[in-house]
N, C-alpha and C positions, 0 to 999 in steps of 0.2 A: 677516660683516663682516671686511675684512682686519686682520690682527694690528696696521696703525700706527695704526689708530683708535680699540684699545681701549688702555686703559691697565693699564699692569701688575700695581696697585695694587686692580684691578675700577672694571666703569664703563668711559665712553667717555672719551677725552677730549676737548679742544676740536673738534682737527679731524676727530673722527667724529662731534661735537655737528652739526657744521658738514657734513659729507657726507650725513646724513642728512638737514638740512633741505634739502639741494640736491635728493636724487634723491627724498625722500616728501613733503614740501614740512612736514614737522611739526617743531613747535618744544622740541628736547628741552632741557632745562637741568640743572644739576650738582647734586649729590644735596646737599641738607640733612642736614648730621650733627651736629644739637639742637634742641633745642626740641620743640612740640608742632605746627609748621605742618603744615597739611592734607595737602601732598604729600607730607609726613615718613609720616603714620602712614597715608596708601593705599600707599605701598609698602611699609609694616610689614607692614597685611593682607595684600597679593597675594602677598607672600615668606614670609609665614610657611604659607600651604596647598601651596607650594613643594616637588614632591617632588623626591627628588635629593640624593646625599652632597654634604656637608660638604667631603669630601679625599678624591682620588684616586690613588692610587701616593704616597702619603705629602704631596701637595702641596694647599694649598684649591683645592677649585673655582672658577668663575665667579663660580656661586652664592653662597658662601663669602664671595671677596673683597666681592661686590655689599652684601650686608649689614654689614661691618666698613667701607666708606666711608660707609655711609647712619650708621652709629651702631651697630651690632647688633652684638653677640658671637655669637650663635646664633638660629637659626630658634624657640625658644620665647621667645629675649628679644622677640623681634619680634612674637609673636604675644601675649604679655604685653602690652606697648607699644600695640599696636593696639586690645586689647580695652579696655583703660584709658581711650583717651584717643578710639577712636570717637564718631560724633556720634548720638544715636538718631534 
């Protein structure tokens, strides 16, 4: 995806919320950062089995940022978070 869609911060922003529904026709929306809703903690699981550093040449990653706008300091906050608040 071209660099104006993502945001600086990790995450897409609007208008790559918005290019994406154009060309895969799916409806993506903006990351929950609290609470315990559902979409919160399925991307707490899928990031937390996430391999892949943290920071590369001294800067965060994708990865990185992805987690710090969802709410997560780190890949075991998340996988804490998830196993917590999963549904059996």
């Amino acid at each position: 995806m071209k660099a104006k869609y993502k945001n600086k911060k990790g995450g897409l922003n609007q208008a790559g919320r918005d290019y994406y529904k154009r060309t895969e026709g799916a409806n993506l929306r903006a990351p929950v950062k609290s609470g315990t809703n559902p979409r919160r903690v399925s991307f707490a699981a899928r990031f937390a089995g996430m391999k892949g550093p943290m920071k590369k040449g001294g800067k965060p990653t994708r990865k990185a940022l992805a987690l710090k706008k969802w709410g997560f300091g780190s890949v075991s906050a998340a996988r804490s978070f998830a196993n917590k608040n999963k549904k059996s």
